[in-house]
C-alpha positions in Angstrom: -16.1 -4.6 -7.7 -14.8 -2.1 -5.1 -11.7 -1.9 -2.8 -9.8 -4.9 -1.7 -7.7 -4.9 1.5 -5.0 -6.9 1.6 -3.9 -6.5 5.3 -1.6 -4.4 7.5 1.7 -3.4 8.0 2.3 -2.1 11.1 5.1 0.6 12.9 6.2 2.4 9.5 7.1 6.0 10.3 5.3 6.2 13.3 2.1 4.5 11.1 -0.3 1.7 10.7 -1.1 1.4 7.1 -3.7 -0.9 5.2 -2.7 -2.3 1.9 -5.7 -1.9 -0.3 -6.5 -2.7 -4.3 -9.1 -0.3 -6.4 -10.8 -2.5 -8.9 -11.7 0.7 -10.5 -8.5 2.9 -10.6 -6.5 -0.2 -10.6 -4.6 1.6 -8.0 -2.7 -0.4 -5.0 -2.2 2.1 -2.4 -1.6 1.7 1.2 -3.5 3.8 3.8 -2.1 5.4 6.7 -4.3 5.2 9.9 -3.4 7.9 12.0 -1.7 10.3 9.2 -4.5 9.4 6.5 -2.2 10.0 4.0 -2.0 7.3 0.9 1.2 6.3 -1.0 0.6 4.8 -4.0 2.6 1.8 -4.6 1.8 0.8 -8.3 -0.8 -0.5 -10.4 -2.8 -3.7 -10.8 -5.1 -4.8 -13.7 -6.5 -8.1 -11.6 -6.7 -9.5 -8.3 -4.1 -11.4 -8.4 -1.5 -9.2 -9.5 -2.5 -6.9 -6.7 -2.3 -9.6 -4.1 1.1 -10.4 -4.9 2.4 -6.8 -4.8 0.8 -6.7 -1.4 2.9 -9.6 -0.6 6.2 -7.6 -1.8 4.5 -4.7 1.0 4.3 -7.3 3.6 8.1 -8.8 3.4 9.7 -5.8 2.6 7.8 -3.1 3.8 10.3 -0.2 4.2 10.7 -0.5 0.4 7.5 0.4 -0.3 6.4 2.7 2.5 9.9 4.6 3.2 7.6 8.3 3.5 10.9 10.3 3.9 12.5 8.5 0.7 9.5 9.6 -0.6 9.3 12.9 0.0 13.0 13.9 -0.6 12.9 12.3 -3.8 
């Protein structure tokens, strides 16, 4: 058990960001490259709960990774 990526999303706020799973936290999280910051997108007791949130991240990625909705809120 570990961390899990489940891929990229690329260009939000200026940012690359990795979608990863921790199988001990339960956490799913994406990971900014260049800002390293990490927004918490909800949690996951398996897998393949986490894999499909990861596949909301990927179609509709400005949901989930809107930093400035964030931060304002």
């Amino acid at each position: 058990m570990g961390t899990f990526p489940f891929g990229w999303v690329r260009g939000i706020e200026k940012d690359n960001w990795q979608i990863l799973w921790d199988s001990h936290t339960k956490a799913v999280y994406a990971k900014g490259v260049s800002s390293k910051r990490v927004i918490e997108i909800g949690q996951s007791s398996s897998w393949v709960d986490a894999k499909t949130i990861a596949d909301m991240v990927h179609d509709e990625p400005e949901v989930y990774l809107n930093l400035s909705r964030l931060e304002n809120s």
